[in-house]
N, CA, C and O of each residue as an XYZ file, in Angstrom:
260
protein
N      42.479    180.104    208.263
C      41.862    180.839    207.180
C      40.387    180.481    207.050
O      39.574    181.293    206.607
N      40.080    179.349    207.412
C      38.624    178.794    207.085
C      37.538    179.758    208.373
O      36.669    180.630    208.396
N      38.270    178.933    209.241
C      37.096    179.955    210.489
C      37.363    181.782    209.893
O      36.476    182.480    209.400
N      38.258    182.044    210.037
C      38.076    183.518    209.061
C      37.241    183.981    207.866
O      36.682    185.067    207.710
N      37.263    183.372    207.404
C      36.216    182.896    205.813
C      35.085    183.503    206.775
O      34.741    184.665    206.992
N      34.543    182.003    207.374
C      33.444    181.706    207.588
C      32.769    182.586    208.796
O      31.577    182.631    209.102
N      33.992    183.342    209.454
C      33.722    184.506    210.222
C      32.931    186.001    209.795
O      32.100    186.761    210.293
N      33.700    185.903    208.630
C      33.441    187.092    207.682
C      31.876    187.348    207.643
O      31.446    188.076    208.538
N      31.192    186.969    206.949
C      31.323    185.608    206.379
C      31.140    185.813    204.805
O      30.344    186.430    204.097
N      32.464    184.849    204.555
C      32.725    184.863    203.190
C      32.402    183.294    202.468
O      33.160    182.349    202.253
N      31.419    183.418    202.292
C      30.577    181.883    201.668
C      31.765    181.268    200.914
O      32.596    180.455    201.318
N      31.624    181.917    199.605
C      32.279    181.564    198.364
C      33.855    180.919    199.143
O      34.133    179.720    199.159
N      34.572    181.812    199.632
C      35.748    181.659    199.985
C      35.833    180.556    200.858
O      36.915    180.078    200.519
N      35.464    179.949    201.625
C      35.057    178.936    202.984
C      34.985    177.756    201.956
O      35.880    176.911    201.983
N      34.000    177.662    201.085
C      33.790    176.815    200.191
C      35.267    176.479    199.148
O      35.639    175.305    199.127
N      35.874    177.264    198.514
C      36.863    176.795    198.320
C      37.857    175.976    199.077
O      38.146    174.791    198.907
N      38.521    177.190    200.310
C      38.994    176.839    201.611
C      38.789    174.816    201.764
O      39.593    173.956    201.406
N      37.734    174.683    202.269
C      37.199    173.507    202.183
C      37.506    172.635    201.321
O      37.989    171.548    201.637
N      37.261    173.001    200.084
C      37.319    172.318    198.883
C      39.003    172.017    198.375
O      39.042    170.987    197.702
N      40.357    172.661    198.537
C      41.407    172.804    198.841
C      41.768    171.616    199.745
O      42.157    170.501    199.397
N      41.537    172.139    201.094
C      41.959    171.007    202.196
C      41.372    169.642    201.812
O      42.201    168.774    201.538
N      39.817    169.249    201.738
C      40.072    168.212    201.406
C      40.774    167.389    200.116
O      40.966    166.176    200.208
N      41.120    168.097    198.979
C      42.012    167.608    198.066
C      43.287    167.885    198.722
O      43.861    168.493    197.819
N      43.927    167.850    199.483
C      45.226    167.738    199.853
C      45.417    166.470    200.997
O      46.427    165.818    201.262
N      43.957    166.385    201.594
C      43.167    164.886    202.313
C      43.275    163.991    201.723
O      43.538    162.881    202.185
N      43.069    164.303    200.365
C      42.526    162.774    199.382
C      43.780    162.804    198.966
O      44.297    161.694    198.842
N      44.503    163.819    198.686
C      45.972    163.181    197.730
C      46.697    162.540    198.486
O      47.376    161.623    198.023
N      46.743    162.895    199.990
C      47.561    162.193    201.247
C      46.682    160.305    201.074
O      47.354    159.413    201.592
N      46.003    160.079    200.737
C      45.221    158.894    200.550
C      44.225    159.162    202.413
O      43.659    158.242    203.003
N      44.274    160.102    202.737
C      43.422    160.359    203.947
C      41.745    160.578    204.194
O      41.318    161.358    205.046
N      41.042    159.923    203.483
C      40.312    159.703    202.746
C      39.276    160.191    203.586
O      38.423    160.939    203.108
N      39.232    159.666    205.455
C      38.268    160.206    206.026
C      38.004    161.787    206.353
O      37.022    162.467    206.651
N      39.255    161.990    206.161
C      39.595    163.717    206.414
C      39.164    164.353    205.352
O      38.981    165.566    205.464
N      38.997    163.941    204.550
C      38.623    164.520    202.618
C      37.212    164.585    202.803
O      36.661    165.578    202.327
N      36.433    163.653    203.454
C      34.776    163.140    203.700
C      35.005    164.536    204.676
O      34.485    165.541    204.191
N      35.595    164.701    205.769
C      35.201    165.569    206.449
C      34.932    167.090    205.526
O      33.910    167.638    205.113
N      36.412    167.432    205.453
C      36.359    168.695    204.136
C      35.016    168.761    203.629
O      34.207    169.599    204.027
N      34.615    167.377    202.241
C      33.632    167.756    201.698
C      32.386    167.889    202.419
O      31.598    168.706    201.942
N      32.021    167.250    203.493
C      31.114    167.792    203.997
C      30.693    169.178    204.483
O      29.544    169.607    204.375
N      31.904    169.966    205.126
C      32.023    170.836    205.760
C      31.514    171.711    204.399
O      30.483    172.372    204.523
N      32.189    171.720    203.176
C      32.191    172.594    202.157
C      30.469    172.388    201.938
O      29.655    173.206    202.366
N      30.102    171.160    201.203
C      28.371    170.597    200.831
C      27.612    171.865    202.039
O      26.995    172.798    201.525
N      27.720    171.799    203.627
C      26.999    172.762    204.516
C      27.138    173.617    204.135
O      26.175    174.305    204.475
N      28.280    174.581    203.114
C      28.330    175.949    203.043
C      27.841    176.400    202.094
O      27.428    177.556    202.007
N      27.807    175.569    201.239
C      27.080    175.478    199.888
C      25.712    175.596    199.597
O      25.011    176.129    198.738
N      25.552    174.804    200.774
C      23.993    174.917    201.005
C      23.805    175.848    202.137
O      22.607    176.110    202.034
N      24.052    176.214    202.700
C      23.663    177.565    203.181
C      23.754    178.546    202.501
O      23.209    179.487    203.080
N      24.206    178.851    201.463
C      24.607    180.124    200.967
C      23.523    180.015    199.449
O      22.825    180.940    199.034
N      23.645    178.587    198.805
C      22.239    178.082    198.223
C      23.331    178.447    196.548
O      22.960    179.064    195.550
N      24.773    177.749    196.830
C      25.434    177.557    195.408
C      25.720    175.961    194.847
O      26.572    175.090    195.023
N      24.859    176.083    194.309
C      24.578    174.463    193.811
C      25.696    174.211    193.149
O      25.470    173.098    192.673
N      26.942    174.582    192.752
C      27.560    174.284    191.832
C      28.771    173.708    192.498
O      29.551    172.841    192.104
N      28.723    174.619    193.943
C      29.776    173.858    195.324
C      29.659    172.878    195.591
O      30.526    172.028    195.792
N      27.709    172.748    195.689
C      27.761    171.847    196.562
C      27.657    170.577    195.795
O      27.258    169.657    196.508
N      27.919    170.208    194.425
C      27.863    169.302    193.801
C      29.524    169.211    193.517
O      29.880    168.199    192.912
N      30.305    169.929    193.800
C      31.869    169.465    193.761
C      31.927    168.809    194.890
O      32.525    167.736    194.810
N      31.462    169.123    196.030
C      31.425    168.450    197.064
C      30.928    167.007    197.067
O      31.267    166.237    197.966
N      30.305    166.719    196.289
C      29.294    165.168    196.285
C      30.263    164.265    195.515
O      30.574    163.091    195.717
N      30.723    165.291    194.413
C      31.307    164.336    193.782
C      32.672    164.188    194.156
O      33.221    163.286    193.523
N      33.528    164.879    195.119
C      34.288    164.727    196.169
C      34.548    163.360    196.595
O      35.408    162.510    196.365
N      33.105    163.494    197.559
C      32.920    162.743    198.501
C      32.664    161.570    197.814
O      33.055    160.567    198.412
N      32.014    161.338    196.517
C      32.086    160.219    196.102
C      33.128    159.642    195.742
O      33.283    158.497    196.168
N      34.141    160.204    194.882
C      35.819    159.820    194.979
C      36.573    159.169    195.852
O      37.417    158.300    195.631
N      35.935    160.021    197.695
C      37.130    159.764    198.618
C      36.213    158.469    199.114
O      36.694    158.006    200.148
N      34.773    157.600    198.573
C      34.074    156.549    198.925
C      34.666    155.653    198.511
O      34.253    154.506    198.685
């Protein structure tokens, strides 16, 4: 679904996508996989220039730190 998103390209949606998987990363206690997620999501965020993603993402990533 994500490469589809991001095929589209469907910003918003990719960014969730992202944002999803790595909370199912972090609940597994998989913590590096969650860092991955949020990163992946933070790039889409900022490409697309939605600050509001890309600060779920930080604070994500600060959680799964």
């Amino acid at each position: 679904m994500i490469k589809l998103a991001c095929k589209v390209p469907d910003h918003a949606l990719a960014c969730k996508l992202y944002e999803h998987q790595g909370l199912v990363h972090r609940s597994i206690k998989n913590y590096r996989g969650g860092l991955q997620s949020f990163h992946k999501m933070r790039d889409v965020a900022e490409d697309c220039q939605d600050k509001i993603s890309e600060m779920k993402a930080y604070k994500n990533m600060g959680v799964c730190l």
